[in-house]
Each structure stands twice: as structure tokens, then as C-alpha cells.
N, C-alpha and C positions, 0 to 999 in steps of 0.2 A: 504494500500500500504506500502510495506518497507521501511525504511528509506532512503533504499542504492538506492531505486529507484526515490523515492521522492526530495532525493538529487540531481540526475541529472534536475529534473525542475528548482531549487531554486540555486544549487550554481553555483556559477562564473566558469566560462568555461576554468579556469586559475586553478584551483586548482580539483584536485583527491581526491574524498573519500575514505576513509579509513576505519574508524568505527564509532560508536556511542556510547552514554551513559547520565547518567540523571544530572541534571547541574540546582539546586535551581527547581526555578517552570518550567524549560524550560530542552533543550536538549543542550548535547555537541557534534559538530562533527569534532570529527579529520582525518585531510585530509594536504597534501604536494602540495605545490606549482609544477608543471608540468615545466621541464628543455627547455627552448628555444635557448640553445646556449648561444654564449657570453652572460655576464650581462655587463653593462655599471656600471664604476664607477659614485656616487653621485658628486664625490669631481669635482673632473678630467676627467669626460667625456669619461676615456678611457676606450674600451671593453677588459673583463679578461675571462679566461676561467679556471682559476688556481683555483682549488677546496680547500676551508680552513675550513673544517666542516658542523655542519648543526645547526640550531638554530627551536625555537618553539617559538609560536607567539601568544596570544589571542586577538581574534577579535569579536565583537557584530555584529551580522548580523540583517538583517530583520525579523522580527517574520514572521513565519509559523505556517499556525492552532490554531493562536491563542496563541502560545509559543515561550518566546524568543530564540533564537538560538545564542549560543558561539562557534566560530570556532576557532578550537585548530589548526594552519598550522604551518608545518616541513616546512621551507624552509633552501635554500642552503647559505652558509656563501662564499665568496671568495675573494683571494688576488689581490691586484693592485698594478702589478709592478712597477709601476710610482710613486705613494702615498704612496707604503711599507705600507698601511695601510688595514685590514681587513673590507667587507662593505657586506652585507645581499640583498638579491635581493629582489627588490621589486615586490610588486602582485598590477596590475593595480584595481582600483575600491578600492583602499585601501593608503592613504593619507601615507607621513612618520610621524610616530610618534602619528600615529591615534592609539587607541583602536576602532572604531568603520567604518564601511565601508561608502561610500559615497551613498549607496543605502535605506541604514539606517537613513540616515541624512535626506534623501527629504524624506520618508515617515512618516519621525517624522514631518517635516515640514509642510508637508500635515493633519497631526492628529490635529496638532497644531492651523490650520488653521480650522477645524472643527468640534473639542471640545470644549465645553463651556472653559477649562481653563487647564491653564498649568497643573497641580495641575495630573487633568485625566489621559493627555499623560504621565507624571513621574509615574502613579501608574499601565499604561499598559505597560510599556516596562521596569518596574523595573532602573530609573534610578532616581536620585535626581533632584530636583525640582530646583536650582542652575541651573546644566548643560541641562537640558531642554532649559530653558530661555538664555541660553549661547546659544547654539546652535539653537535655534530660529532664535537669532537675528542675527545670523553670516551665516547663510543659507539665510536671506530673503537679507542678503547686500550682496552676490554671486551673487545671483540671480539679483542684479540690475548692476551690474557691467557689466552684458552684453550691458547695456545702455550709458557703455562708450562711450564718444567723440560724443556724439548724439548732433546735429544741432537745432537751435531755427526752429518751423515751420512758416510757412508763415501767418496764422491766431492765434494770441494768447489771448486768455481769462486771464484775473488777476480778482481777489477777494479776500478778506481774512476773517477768520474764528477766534471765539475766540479759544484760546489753553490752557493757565493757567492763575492762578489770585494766584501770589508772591511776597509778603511784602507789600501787598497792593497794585500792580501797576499789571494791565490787558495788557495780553500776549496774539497777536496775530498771527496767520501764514498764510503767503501768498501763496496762491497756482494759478501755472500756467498751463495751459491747453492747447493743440494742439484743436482747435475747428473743424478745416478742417477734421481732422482726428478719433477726438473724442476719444481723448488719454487723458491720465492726463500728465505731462511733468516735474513739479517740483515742490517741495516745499522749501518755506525759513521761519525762523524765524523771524518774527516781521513784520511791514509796514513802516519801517520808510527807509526814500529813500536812505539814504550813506549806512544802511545795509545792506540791497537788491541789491544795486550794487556790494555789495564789496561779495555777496555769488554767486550771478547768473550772474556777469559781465562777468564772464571768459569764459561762453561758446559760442562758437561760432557760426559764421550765425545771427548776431543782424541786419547785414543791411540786412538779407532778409525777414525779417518779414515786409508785409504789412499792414497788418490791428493788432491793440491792441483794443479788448472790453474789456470795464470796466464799472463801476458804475461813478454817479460824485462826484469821490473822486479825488481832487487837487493835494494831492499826489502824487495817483497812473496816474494822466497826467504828470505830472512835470516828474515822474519817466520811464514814457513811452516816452518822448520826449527824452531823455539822453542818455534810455537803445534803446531803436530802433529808429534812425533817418530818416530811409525812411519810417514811417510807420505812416498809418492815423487811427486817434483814432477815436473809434465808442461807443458812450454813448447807454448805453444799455435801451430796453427798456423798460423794467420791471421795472426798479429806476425811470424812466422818469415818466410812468401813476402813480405810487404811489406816488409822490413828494406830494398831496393834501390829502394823506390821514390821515399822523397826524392831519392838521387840520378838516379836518370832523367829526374823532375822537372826536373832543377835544370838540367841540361845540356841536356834540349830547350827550356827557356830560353833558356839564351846562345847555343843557336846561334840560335833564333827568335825571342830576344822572346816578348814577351805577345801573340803572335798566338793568340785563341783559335779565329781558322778553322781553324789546321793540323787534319786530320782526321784526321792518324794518332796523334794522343796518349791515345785512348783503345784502341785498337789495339794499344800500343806496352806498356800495362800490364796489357790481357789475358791470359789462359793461352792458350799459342800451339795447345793443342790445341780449341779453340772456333771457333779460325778456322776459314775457309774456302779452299780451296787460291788462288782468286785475293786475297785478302788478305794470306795469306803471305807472299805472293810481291813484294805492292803494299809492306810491310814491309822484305822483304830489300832491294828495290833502295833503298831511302830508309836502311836501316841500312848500306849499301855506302857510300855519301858520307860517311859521319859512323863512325870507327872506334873513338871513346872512346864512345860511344854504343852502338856494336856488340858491344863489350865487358861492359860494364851488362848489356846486353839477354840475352848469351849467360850470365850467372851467376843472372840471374831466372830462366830458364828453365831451368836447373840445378837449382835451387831447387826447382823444381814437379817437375819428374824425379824427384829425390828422395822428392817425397811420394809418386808413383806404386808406390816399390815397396812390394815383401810381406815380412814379415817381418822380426822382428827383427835378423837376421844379415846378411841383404842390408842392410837401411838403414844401418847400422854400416858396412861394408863401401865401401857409395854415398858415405857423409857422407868418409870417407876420403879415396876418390877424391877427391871436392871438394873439400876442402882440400888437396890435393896439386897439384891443378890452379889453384887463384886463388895457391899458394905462388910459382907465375911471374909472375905480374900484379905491375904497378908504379905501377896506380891508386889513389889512395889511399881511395875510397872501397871498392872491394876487399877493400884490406887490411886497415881495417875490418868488413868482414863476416867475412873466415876468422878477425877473433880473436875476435868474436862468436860465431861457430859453435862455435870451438874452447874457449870459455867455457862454452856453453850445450850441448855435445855429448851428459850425459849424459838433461839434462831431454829435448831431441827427441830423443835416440833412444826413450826412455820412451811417446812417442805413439804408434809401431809396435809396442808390445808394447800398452795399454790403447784405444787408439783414441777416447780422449776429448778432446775440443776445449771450448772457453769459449762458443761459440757460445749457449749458452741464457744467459749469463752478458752477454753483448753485447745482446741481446735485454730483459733486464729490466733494463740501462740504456738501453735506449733509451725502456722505460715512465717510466722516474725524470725523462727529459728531457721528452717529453709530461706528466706531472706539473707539472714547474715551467713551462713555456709556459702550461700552463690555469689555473695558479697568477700568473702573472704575478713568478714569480721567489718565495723562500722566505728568510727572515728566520729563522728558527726552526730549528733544526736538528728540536727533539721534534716537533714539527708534519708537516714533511717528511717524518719516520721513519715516525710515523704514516701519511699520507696513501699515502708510496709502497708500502708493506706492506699496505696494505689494495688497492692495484692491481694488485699480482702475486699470480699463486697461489701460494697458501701451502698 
């Protein structure tokens, strides 16, 4: 197909071809900006019609076929009675003071996002590896900017994720999550609670969030109490059944060592109801030898019991009983969980009335962690914000 034809699929409907010619490893086409009547002055707003020359313009377009395209545009120069000053008309799809079009921008964006590395997209579009990463980064913060003045939702997930480890001291970032909706919502630097208010305080709709999941982290209640007032905190419960598995860890340890043949250690932290009646049972008799072990075993499995039931009154009811039953136990890791429970009683009973979990919340740190792996780790806190937000749906 011709150029002259091929042109009409590709270029701007704002600008007339002209000619063509060869330009490095790509093509050059020159073409004129198409006359719309007045132009509006930049400065002053005002429409001129007073003709003061013509001007020539280079601009990087979108590769076609595989070659980059330079577009040579004549456009028209003219006078503003008002400002006595000379002003160029603008060609829409084309920034002032850009060299390169706005169409050019998102599909670099788009390359960017599905290249192994910058490095790639700079060596197909002939551009430096500098202004790649420039305009990376200033396309994906566009592109969030549509998320201005956005509103806290009604369901919010908090958890935080390591980020870096500088001058010795571990950097982490907190990430918020629309869970109703199954959006990612925001991210801030660090866990520490005056930080967090002073980055995510200012936006708005804090008193219509009803429900905050989180882990039991002190913090992250104290900071949930402060940042949303009407809203009831829901201990997640994935944190909850795990609370006993350091120590089962630890103590099939000493009695084993680091033997990683033993077969029953994944077995041992399973939900007893996934088994199979001869696993069970291959269980009971290995928990029969070992009675501080058998002990562990039967409060994890309490644990899970617990979440089985229905409703609000029975769970209440359930958590009780359980705490009334680890009140005889003389294990100290035990006695540690019923004061855990007994701390955190109102947040998990809160789960059997809403039924929401951090699970989506788990899930989009585990993007932020594929994030920095493909990244080779992040320096930049704004960089990382960016990147990871543009990875999760928003």
C-alpha cells in the first residue's frame, strides 16, 4: 500500500499529507496542519484570524510497521491583536512544547508495561533510556489523576508489605483496599500511625467507611479508630487460625530437629477437616507420643471449629467456651492465645456478623511483591506508588 494511503489510516485527522521520505531506520512525513478558522490565543484567550507566517514543526509519532514515524507539520503562525504578540496554532493530540504526540506516549506506556525492561522499549522506538523512564513515570501519574477527589469506600482492607531495608532500619508500605468493590485504593509509606494520617487523612468520606479489616496489629486498630470513627473493625481470619502456628513450628522442632523428611509437618498445620480418615489417624498416633504437641494441635483445631459456626450468637457463645477451656492449660504459648482472643474478642466476633476477610487485600500485596522482583527492588517510594497502582485494578 502507498504511503499516501496508508497515511490516511494512521495520521491525525487534523493534519494533511503531503509527502514522504527516509528518516534514520524509520520514515519522515510531511504534512500541514488543516485551517479551522479562528485560532484562539495561548496567552489571552482571544480568537485571531490575522495571518503572521507559517512555521515547521517535528513531531515523533507512533511506529507503523514496525518503523518509527517523524512528522515534519507546516503549521500556520498568527497575530493577537490584544497581546501584539505572534502565537502558532496548535494541532490537538499534540501537547505545547511536546516533540512527541500523546498517542505515542500511551503506546510507549503500554510497551513499557509488557517488556521485560525499559532498556527494550528505548531500543524499539529509538529513544534514550533516560526519557523512556521519564515518561513512564509521568504517563502512569496521568493516568491516576483520573482518580482525583475519589471517596474512602464503605468496606476497607489495611495490611502492609515490606518495601526497603535503608541504613539498617526496614521500610514498610501500607496498602488500602476497596474490598466491596475489589479495587486497590491507596498506598502510603510506612505503618507508623501520625504518618498515615498525615498522607491519607485528607481524603474524604472517612465517616462512611463501615467496616476496617485488618490483621491484629495495634497499630493498624488505634489507627482505624482515629482515621474512621463510625467504622467496626473486623480481625481477619486468616491471622486468627494461624496465631498457633509458630508454636507448632517450634516444638516439632525440638522434638525433630530440622529434619525436613518428617512428612507429617504439613499435615500437622492443615485443617483436620481436608484430611483423609487414614491421615487422621496416621496424625493421632504420632500426636499420642508427643502431649505438648497434642495440646497445640487440639487448640488449632478449636480455632477452625470456631470459624465453622453460624451466626453471630453461637460464635460468641463458641469463643467462650474457648476461652474457658485453654483457662486450664499451663502452656505458655496457650496462655498467650486466650489473652489474644480475649483482647481481640470483639473485632472476630465482628467476622460472623459481616463475613469479610483481607483476602483481596493479601492478594494485591502479593502484586506489590511481583512488582518489586520485576523491578529488581525500589528506591523511590513515588515511583513504586506509581508502578504498583497502575498493577492493580483500580
Amino acid at each position: 500500500m502507498p504511503e499516501s494511503k496508508l497515511s490516511q489510516f494512521f495520521l491525525m485527522k487534523e493534519l494533511k499529507f503531503l509527502s514522504t521520505g527516509s528518516w534514520r531506520q524509520g520514515r519522515i512525513w510531511t504534512c500541514e496542519k488543516l485551517r479551522t478558522g479562528a485560532e484562539v490565543c495561548p496567552r489571552c484567550a482571544t480568537p485571531s484570524t490575522c495571518r503572521y507566517g507559517v512555521a515547521y514543526t517535528n513531531v515523533r509519532d507512533e511506529v507503523v510497521r514496525g518503523q518509527p514515524i517523524l512528522l515534519r507539520i507546516r503549521k500556520h503562525r498568527y497575530l493577537c491583536k490584544v497581546c501584539r504578540k505572534p502565537f502558532t496554532e496548535a494541532v490537538p493530540g499534540i501537547l505545547p512544547r511536546r516533540r512527541t504526540t500523546q498517542r505515542l506516549r500511551k503506546q510507549m506506556l503500554l510497551d513499557c508495561e509488557q517488556f521485560t525492561n525499559l532498556s527494550q522499549v528505548a531500543h524499539r522506538h529509538y529513544f534514550s533510556k533516560s526519557f523512556v523512564h521519564r515518561l513512564f513515570y509521568e504517563q502512569m501519574e496521568l493516568r491516576l489523576r483520573e482518580r482525583v477527589g475519589q471517596r474512602w469506600p464503605q468496606v476497607v482492607g489495611i495490611d502492609e508489605h515490606f518495601f526497603s531495608r535503608s541504613k539498617g532500619f526496614t521500610e514498610f508500605t501500607t496498602v488500602f483496599t476497596d474490598i466491596g468493590r475489589r479495587k486497590m485504593f491507596e498506598m502510603a509509606e510506612s505503618k507508623n500511625k501520625s504518618s498515615l494520617l498525615e498522607q491519607v487523612g485528607q481524603i474524604e468520606g472517612r465517616q462512611n467507611v463501615t467496616l476496617a479489616v485488618m490483621d491484629l496489629s495495634r497499630g493498624y486498630h488505634a489507627l482505624a479508630k482515629e482515621l474512621f470513627p463510625n467504622a467496626r473493625i473486623v480481625a481477619d481470619k486468616f491471622h486468627v487460625l494461624r496465631l498457633l502456628t509458630p508454636a507448632l513450628i517450634r516444638v516439632r522442632r525440638q522434638i525433630h530437629g530440622h529434619r525436613q523428611e518428617l512428612h507429617l509437618r504439613r499435615k500437622l498445620l492443615m485443617n483436620r477437616g481436608r484430611l483423609e480418615y487414614f491421615q487422621r489417624c496416621e496424625v493421632d498416633r504420632y500426636l499420642n507420643q508427643h502431649p505438648e504437641l497434642k495440646e497445640l494441635y487440639h487448640f488449632k483445631e478449636r480455632l477452625h471449629q470456631l470459624y465453622r459456626t453460624k451466626g453471630y450468637v453461637r460464635a460468641g457463645q463458641a469463643l467462650q467456651n474457648l476461652l474457658l477451656e485453654m483457662e486450664r492449660s499451663t502452656q505458655p504459648d496457650v496462655v498467650r492465645l486466650r489473652a489474644t482472643l480475649k483482647a481481640w474478642s470483639p473485632e472476630i466476633l465482628e467476622y460472623f456478623r459481616s463475613r469479610f476477610t483481607n483476602a483481596f487485600t493479601e492478594a494485591m500485596n502479593g502484586i506489590a511483591k511481583l512488582v518489586q522482583r520485576r523491578g529488581c527492588g525500589y528506591r523511590n517510594f513515588k515511583n513504586y506508588r506509581l508502578r504498583t497502582l497502575n498493577a492493580c485494578p483500580l
